[in-house]
C-alpha positions in Angstrom: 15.2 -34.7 66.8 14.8 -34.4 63.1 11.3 -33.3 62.3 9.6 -34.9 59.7 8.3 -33.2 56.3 5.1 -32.3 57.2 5.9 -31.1 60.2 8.4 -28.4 58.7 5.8 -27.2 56.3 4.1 -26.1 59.6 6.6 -23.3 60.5 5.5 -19.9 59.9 8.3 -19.3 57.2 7.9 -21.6 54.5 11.7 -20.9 53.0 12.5 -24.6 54.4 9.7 -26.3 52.4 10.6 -24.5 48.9 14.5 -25.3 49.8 13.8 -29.1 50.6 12.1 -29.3 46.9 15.9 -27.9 45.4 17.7 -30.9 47.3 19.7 -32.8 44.6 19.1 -36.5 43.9 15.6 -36.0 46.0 11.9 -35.7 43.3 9.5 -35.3 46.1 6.8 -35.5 44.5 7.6 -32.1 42.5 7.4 -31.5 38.9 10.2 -28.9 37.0 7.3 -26.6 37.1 7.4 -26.6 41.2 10.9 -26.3 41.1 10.9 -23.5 38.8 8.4 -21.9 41.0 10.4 -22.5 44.2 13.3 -20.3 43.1 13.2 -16.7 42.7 16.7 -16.8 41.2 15.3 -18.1 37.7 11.7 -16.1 37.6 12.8 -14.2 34.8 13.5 -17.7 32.9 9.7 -19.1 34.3 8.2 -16.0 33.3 9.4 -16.8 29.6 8.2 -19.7 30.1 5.0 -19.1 31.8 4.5 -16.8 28.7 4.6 -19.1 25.8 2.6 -22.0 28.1 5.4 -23.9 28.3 5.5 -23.9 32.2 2.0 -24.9 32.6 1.0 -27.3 29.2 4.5 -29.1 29.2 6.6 -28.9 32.5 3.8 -30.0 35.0 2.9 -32.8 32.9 4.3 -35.8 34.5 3.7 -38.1 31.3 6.6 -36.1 29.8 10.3 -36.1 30.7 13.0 -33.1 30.5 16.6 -31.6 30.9 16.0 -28.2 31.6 18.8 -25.5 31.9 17.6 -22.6 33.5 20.0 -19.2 33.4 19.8 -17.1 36.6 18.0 -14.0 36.7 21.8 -12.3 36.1 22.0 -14.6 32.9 19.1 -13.8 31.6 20.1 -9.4 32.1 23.1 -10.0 30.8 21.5 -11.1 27.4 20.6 -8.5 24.9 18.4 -10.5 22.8 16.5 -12.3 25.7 15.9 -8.5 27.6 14.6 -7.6 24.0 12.8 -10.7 23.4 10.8 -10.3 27.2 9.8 -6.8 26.8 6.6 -7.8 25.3 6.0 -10.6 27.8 2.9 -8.9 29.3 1.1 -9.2 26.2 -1.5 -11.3 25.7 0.5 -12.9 22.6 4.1 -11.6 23.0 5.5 -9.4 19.9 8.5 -11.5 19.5 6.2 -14.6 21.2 8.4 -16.7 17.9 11.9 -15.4 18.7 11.4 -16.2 22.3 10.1 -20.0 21.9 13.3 -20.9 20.1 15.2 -19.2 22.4 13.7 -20.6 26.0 13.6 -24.4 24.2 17.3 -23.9 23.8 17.6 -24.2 27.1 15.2 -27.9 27.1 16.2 -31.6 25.8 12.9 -33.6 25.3 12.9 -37.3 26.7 15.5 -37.3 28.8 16.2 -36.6 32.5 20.4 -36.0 32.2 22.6 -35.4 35.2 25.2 -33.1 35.0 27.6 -36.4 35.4 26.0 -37.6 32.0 26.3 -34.7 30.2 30.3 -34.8 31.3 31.1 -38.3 31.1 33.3 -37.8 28.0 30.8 -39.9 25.5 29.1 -37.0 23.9 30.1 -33.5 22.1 27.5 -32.3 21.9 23.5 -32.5 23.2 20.2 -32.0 20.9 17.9 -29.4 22.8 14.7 -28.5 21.2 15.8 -26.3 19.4 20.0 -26.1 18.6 22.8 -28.4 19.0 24.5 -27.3 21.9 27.9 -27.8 22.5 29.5 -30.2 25.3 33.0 -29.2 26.5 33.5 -32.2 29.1 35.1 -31.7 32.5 39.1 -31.8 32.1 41.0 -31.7 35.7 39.9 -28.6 38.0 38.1 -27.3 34.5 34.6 -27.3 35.1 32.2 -28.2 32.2 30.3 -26.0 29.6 27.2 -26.9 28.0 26.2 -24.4 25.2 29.1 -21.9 26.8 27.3 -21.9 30.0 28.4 -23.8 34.1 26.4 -25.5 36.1 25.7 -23.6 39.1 23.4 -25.7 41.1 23.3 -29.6 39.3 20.9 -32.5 39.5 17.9 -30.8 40.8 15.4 -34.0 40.5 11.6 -33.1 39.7 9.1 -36.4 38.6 9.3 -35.5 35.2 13.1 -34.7 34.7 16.1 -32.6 36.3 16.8 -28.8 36.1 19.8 -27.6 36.3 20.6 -23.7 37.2 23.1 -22.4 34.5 25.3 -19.3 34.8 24.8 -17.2 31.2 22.1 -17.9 28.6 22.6 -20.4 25.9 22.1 -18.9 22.6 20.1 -20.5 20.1 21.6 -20.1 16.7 20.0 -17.4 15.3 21.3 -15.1 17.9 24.4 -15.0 16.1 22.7 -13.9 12.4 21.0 -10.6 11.8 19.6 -9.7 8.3 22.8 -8.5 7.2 23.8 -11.6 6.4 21.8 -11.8 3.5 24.0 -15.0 2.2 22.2 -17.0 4.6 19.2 -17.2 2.0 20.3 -18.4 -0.9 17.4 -16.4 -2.9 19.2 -13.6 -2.1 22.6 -14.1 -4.0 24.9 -13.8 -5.0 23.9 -15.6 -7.7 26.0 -18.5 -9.8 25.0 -17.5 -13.0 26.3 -13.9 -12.2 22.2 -12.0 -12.3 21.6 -9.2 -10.4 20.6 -9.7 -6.8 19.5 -8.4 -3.5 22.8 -8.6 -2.1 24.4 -7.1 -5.4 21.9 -4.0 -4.6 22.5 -4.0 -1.3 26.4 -4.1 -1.4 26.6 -1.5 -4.4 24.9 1.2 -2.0 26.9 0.5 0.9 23.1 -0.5 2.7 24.0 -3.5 4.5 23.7 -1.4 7.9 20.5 -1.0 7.4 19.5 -4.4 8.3 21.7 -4.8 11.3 18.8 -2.3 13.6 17.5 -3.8 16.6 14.2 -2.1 17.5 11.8 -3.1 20.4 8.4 -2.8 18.6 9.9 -6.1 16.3 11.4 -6.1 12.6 10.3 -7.6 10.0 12.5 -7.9 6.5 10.7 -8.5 3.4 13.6 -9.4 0.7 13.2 -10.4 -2.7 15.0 -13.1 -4.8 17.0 -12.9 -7.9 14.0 -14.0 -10.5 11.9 -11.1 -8.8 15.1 -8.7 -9.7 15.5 -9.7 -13.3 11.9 -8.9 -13.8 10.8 -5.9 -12.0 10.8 -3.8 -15.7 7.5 -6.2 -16.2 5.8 -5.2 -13.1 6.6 -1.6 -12.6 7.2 0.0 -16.2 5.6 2.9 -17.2 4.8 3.0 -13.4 7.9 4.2 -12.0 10.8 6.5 -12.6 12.8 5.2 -14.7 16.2 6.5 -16.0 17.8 3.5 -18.3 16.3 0.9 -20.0 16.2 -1.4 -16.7 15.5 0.2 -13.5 17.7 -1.9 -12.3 20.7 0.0 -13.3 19.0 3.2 -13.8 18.1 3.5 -10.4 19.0 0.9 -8.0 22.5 0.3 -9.6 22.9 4.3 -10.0 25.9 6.0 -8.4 24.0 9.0 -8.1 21.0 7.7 -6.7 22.8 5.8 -3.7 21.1 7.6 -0.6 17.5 7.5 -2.9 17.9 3.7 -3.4 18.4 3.0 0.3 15.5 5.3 1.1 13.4 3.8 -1.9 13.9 -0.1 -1.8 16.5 -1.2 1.4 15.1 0.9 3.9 11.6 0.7 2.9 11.7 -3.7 2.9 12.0 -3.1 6.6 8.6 -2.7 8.3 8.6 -2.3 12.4 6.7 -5.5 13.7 7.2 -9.1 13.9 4.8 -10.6 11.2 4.8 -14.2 11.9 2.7 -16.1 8.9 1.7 -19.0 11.6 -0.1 -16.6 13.7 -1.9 -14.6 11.3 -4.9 -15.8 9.9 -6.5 -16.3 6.7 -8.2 -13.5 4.9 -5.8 -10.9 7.0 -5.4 -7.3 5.7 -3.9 -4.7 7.3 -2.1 -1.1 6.1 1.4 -0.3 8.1 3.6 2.0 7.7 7.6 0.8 6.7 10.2 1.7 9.0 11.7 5.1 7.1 8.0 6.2 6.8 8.0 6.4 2.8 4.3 4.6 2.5 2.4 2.5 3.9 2.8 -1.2 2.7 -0.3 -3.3 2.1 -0.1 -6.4 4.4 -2.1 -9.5 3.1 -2.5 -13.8 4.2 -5.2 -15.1 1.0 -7.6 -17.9 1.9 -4.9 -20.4 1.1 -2.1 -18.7 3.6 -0.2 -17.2 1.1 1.6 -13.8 2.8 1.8 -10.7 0.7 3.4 -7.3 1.0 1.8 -5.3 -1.4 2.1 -7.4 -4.2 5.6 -9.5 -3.3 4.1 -12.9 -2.2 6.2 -14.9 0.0 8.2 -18.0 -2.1 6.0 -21.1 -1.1 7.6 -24.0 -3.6 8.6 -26.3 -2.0 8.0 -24.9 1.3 7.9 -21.4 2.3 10.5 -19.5 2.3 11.1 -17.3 6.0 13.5 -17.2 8.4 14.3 -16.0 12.2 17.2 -13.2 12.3 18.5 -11.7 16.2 16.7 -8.7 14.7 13.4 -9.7 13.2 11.7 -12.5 11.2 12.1 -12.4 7.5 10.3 -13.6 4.2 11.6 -14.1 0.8 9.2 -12.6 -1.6 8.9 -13.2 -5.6 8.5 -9.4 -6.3 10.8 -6.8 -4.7 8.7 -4.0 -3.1 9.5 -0.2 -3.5 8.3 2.7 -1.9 4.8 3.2 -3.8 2.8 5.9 -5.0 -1.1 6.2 -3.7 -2.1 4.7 -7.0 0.0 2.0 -6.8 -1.3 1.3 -3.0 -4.7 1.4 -4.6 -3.8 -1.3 -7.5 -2.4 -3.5 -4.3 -5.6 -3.1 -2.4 -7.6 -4.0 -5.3 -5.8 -7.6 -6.1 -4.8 -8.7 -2.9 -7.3 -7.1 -0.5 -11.1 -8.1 -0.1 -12.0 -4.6 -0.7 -13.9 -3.8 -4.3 -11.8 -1.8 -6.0 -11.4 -3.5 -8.7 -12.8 -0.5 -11.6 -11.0 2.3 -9.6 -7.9 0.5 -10.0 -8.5 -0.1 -13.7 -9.0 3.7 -14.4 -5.6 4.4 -12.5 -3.6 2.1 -14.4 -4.7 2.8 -18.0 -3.7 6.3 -17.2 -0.5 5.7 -18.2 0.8 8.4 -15.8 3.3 7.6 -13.2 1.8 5.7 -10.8 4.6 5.6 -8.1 4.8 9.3 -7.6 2.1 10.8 -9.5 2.8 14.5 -9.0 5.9 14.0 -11.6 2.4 13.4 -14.3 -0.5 15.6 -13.1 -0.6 18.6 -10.7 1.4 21.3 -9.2 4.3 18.8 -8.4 3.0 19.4 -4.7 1.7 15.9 -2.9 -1.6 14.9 -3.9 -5.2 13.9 -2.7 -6.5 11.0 -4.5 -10.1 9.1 -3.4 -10.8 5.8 -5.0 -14.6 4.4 -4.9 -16.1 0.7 -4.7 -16.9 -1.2 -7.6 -20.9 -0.2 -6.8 -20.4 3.2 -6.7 -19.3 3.1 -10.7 -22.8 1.7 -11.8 -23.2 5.1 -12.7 -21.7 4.1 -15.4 -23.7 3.0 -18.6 -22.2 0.3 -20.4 -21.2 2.5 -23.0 -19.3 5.4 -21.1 -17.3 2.7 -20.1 -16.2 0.8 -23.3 -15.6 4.7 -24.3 -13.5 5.5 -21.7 -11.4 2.5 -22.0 -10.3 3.3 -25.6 -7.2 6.3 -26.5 -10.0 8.3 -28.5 -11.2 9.0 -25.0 -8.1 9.4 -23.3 -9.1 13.2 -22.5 -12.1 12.2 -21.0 -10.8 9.5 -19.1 -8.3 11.8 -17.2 -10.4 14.3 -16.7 -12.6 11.8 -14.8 -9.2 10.6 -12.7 -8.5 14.3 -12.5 -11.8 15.2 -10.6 -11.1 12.6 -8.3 -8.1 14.2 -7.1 -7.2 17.5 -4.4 -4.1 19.0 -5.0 -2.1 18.8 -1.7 -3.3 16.7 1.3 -6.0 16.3 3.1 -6.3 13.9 6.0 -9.5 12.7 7.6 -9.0 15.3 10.2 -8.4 18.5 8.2 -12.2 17.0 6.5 -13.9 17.0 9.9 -12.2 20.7 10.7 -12.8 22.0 7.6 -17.2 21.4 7.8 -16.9 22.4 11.3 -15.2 25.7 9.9 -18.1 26.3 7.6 -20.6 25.9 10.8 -21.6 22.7 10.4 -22.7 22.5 6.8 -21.2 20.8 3.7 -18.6 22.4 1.4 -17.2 21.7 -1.5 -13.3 22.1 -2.5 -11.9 22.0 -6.1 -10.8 19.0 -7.6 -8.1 18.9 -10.5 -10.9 18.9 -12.9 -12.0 22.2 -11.9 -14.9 21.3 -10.8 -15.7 20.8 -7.1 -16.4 17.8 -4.9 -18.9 18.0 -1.8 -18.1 17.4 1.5 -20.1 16.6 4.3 -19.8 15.1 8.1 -22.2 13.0 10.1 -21.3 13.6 13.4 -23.5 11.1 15.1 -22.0 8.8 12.6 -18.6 10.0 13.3 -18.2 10.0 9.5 -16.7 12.1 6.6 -19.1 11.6 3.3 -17.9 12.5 0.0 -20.4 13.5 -2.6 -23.0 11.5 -0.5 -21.1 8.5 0.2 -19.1 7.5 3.3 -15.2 8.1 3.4 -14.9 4.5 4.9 -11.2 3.7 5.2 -8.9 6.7 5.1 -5.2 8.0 5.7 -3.1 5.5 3.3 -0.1 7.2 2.8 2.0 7.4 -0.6 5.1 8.6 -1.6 3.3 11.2 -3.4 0.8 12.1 -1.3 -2.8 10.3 0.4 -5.3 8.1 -0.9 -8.7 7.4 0.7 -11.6 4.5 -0.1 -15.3 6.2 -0.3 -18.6 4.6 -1.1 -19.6 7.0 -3.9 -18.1 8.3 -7.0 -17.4 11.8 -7.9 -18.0 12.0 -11.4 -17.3 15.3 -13.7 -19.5 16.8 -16.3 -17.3 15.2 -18.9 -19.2 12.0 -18.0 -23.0 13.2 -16.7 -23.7 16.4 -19.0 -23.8 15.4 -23.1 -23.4 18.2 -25.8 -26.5 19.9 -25.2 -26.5 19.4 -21.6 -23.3 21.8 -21.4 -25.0 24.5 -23.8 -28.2 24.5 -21.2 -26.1 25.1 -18.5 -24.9 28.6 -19.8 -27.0 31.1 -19.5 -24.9 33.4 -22.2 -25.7 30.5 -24.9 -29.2 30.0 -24.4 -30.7 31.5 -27.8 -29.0 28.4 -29.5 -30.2 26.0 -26.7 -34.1 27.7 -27.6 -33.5 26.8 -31.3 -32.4 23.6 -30.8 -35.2 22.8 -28.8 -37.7 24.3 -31.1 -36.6 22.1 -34.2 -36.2 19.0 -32.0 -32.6 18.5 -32.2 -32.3 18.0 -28.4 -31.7 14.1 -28.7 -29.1 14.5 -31.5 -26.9 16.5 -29.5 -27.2 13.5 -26.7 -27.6 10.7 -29.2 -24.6 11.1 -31.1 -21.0 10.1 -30.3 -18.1 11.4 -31.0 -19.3 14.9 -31.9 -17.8 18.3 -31.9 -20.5 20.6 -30.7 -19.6 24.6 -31.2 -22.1 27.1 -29.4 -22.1 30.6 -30.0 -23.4 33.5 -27.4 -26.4 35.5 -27.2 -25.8 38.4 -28.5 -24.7 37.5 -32.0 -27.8 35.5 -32.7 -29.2 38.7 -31.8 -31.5 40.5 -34.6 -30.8 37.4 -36.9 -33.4 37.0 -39.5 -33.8 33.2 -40.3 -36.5 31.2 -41.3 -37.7 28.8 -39.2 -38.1 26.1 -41.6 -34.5 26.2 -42.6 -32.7 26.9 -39.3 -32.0 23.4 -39.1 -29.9 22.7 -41.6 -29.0 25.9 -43.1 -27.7 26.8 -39.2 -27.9 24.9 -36.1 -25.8 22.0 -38.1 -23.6 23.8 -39.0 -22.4 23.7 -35.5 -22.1 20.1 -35.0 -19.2 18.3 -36.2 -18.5 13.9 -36.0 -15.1 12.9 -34.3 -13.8 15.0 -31.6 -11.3 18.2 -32.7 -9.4 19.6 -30.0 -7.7 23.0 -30.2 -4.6 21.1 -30.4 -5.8 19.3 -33.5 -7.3 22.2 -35.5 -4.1 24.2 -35.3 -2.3 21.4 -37.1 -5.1 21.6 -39.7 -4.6 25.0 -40.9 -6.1 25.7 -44.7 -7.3 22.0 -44.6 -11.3 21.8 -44.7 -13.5 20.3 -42.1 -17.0 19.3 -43.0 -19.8 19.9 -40.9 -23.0 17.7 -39.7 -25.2 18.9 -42.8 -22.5 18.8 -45.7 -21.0 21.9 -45.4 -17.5 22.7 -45.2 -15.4 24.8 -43.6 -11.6 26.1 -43.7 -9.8 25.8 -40.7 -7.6 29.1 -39.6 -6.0 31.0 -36.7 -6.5 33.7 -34.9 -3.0 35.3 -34.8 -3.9 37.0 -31.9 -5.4 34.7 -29.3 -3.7 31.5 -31.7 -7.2 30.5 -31.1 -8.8 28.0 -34.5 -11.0 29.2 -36.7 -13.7 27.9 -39.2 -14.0 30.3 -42.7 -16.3 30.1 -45.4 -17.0 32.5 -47.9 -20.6 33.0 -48.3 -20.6 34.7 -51.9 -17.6 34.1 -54.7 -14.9 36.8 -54.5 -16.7 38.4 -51.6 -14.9 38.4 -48.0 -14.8 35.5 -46.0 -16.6 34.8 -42.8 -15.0 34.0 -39.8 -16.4 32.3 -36.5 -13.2 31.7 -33.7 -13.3 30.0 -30.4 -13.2 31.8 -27.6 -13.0 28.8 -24.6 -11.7 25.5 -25.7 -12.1 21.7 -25.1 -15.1 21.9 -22.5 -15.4 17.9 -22.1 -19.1 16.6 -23.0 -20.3 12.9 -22.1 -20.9 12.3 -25.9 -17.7 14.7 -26.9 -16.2 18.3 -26.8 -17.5 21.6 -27.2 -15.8 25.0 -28.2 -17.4 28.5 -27.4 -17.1 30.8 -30.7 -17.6 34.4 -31.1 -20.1 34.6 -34.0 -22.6 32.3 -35.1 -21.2 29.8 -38.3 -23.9 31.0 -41.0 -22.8 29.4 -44.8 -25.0 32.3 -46.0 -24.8 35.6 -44.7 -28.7 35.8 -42.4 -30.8 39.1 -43.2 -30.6 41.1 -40.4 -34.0 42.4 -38.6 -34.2 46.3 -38.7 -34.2 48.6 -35.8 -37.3 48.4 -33.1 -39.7 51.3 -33.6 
């Protein structure tokens, strides 16, 4: 006798219950997600599904109807894309979780519960899934029917909300066919009807387009930008870059010779190794990664109003935004076109489009006027450098006035001095910090900036943290082409902005007779006071046995070492028999040494006797208020009586 249903749910094996829910024509009060379940053929199909909540949220819902085509485990092996698109499955949000929604609603029609004798009843070409237009090739004779190149294996399979059908290959969803190579697909990418130089011309000319046909596991994203970005780059990266030609564009990424750097540089460097999907990122996002060639990092970015940035190309938003799904990544067209950056450049990214305050740093950097995108080729060795960049508070060290002077060329010297001296030569990693204090047992240390002064280093190990001359190293390790930048609390500051004129005399133990003097006759606060000045100091031993009267040392000496403006060596050799006057009236003949080719300042104390000569010995010592030169004999416009012998 034939048992009833609940009576064959009672057998030990419970293969007869699962089969009875696969019986065509027959619902049984199953939904497509019990019949997904029942069938270990297509797990690797509900696991996709199960994944993006699709087998839970949609196909138990009974309120909703479906065709679903669901590829057999061998289907779904025997696709490339789909193994690639799984492998992150186990995540809690999938790495390619946007390549493989498109791809699984391929394989589901919305609203309609279709036999397989509908979909081949001759009426219809073609059937609108979710996602694609799939193609209908009807049943002809003993030729058995295709829907989006796949057969039917097992038809009809009834659920309450709709009918499965088990399918022999995947169907592809569109974009499996496209990789980024086909950069004609986005029209901001060229070629372009006006003839301008675009992406693809770039791209073409260097032979690059392999490049974007990689298929890597971790996900790909492709950030490309459009022909407007192309015909302006000279705006956004002159004097910043290397440049060989009047427009970078043809002296360097339409350069014969500079094929294999271009690729490196630009194509290569637009590829970054993760699926960046603007939906699921959220506002105020910021993160550093690294581009797939390893060239720099590249400064990731989503603004309060969800606009996407790398490093400072912004994704096209007008009319709507401008991104696209390739086989091999998701991909954004961008209104700047990004190139492999210098640290500086990183930091002039993280200022603008990162929450970080870095907004002073940043300044400093760019008025520099040095190559920013590979700064060894301006300052340095020409070996990678080191270069630290401080928050906005750490430059109210400032006073309003060192910055307005620092801002202007007469204080160019200065101002690169202070850029210097926050700069190693070679790099240093967070790492080789920590190692280094634990070299020195435990204690702080110091290591020589490009000023030539030195920076101190310390370590908190409770903390876990690096500090730089006090202040925490708090974000570390962001790579440039030309070497390592890192984002500290405090500022390292040179004596060319703490110690004025007379703060630099103190300091010297050699100079100290002149220092006495000046403190004597109260000219301290002149020598801080005024700006720009010239301040010459001469060493102890040729004040030595000088006879002068107090009353006059003033202005009949000590001024005559103080001069307005700043003269650098450079300057004073140019200024050879030309007369410079000093801070009390008197004037002076500028010369040279001809054997050091140091300057000199002559003046010839009585008429048609010899002249008097006082050279500089060190050169262009940088003061906050100005410069100051060491010079081998005190400037006296009238030769001093000289004190006789001790008895």
């Amino acid at each position: 006798m034939k048992l009833p249903c609940f009576e064959l749910c009672i057998v030990p094996s419970l293969l007869w219950c699962s089969l009875l829910l696969l019986i065509p024509g027959v619902a049984n009060g199953a939904t497509l997600r019990d019949l997904l379940l029942a069938d270990d053929s297509l797990s690797l199909f509900r696991g996709c599904l199960s994944a993006l909540r699709l087998l839970e949220d949609e196909l138990d819902d009974t309120d909703r109807t479906y065709t679903i085509f669901a590829p057999t485990n061998k289907a779904m092996q025997e696709s490339r894309f789909f193994q690639l698109y799984m492998s992150s499955m186990d995540q809690t949000v999938p790495r390619w979780k946007h390549h493989l929604d498109p791809a699984v609603r391929n394989h589901m029609v919305e609203n309609e519960a279709m036999t397989e004798a509908q979909i081949f009843d001759g009426s219809k070409n073609h059937i609108f899934s979710m996602e694609d237009s799939l193609v209908v090739h009807a049943l002809n004779g003993d030729t058995l029917g295709l829907i989006g190149g796949a057969r039917i294996e097992a038809a009809d399979l009834r659920a309450d909300n709709g009918i499965l059908h088990v399918i022999d290959k995947v169907m592809p969803a569109d974009f499996f066919a496209h990789s980024f190579e086909e950069l004609e697909r986005q029209q901001e990418f060229g070629p372009d009807w006006l003839d301008r130089v675009s992406l693809q011309t770039i791209v073409d000319f260097n032979n690059a387009r392999r490049v974007y046909t990689s298929l890597v596991e971790e996900g790909q994203t492709m950030v490309g930008c459009r022909i407007r970005a192309l015909n302006r780059i000279g705006l956004f990266y002159l004097p910043k870059t290397l440049n060989r030609s009047p427009e970078i564009k043809f002296g360097e990424f339409l350069n014969a010779s500079n094929r294999e750097q271009t690729v490196h540089d630009m194509i290569e460097y637009s590829l970054i190794h993760k699926n960046y999907y603007r939906i699921d990122l959220p506002d105020h996002y910021i993160e550093w990664v690294m581009a797939s060639n390893g060239c720099s990092h590249i400064l990731v970015s989503k603004s309060s109003t969800g606009r996407l940035c790398f490093n400072d190309g912004c994704q096209v938003a007008d009319p709507k935004p401008r991104e696209f799904l390739a086989n091999n990544g998701y991909g954004y067209v961008v209104d700047k076109c990004i190139v492999c950056s210098g640290a500086a450049m990183l930091l002039e990214y993280a200022a603008v489009y990162s929450p970080y305050s870095l907004k002073d740093a940043a300044q400093f950097w760019e008025s520099s006027e040095w190559n920013l995108r590979n700064l060894s080729m301006s300052v340095g060795d020409g070996r990678p450098v080191t270069i630290f960049a401080a928050i906005d508070a750490a430059f109210d060290v400032f006073a309003s006035d060192d910055r307005a002077r620092l801002s202007t060329d007469k204080w160019k010297v200065h101002q690169l001095n202070f850029l210097r001296h926050n700069m190693l030569q070679g790099v240093y990693m967070e790492d080789d910090f920590v190692e280094l204090w634990y070299n020195n047992s435990g204690k702080e240390y110091n290591i020589t900036a490009l000023s030539g002064e030195n920076i101190t280093f310390d370590y908190d190990e409770e903390r876990k943290k690096v500090m730089v001359e006090g202040g925490d190293l708090w974000f570390s390790n962001i790579k440039g082409i030309d070497g390592y930048l890192h984002l500290i609390a405090a500022l390292p500051v040179p004596k060319s902005v703490t110690h004025y004129v007379y703060d630099l005399g103190a300091s010297w133990e050699d100079y100290t007779t002149q220092i006495t003097l000046i403190d004597t006759v109260f000219l301290k606060q002149d020598l801080r006071r005024l700006a720009p000045i010239t301040g010459l100091f001469a060493h102890n031993d040729d004040w030595a046995n000088k006879v002068i009267e107090l009353e006059d040392i003033s202005k009949a000496v000590l001024e005559n070492h103080i001069f307005a403006e700043l003269w650098w060596c450079s300057t004073l050799r140019d200024m050879v028999g030309q007369d410079l006057e000093s801070h009390n009236g008197q004037t002076w003949t500028v010369s040279v040494n001809e054997t050091t080719n140091m300057p000199c300042f002559d003046t010839v104390a009585v008429f048609g006797g010899p002249i008097r000569r006082s050279c500089i010995t060190e050169c262009d010592i940088l003061a906050r208020n100005g410069v100051v030169h060491k010079v081998d004999k005190v400037l006296f416009f009238e030769v001093p009586r000289t004190a006789g012998p001790q008895v």
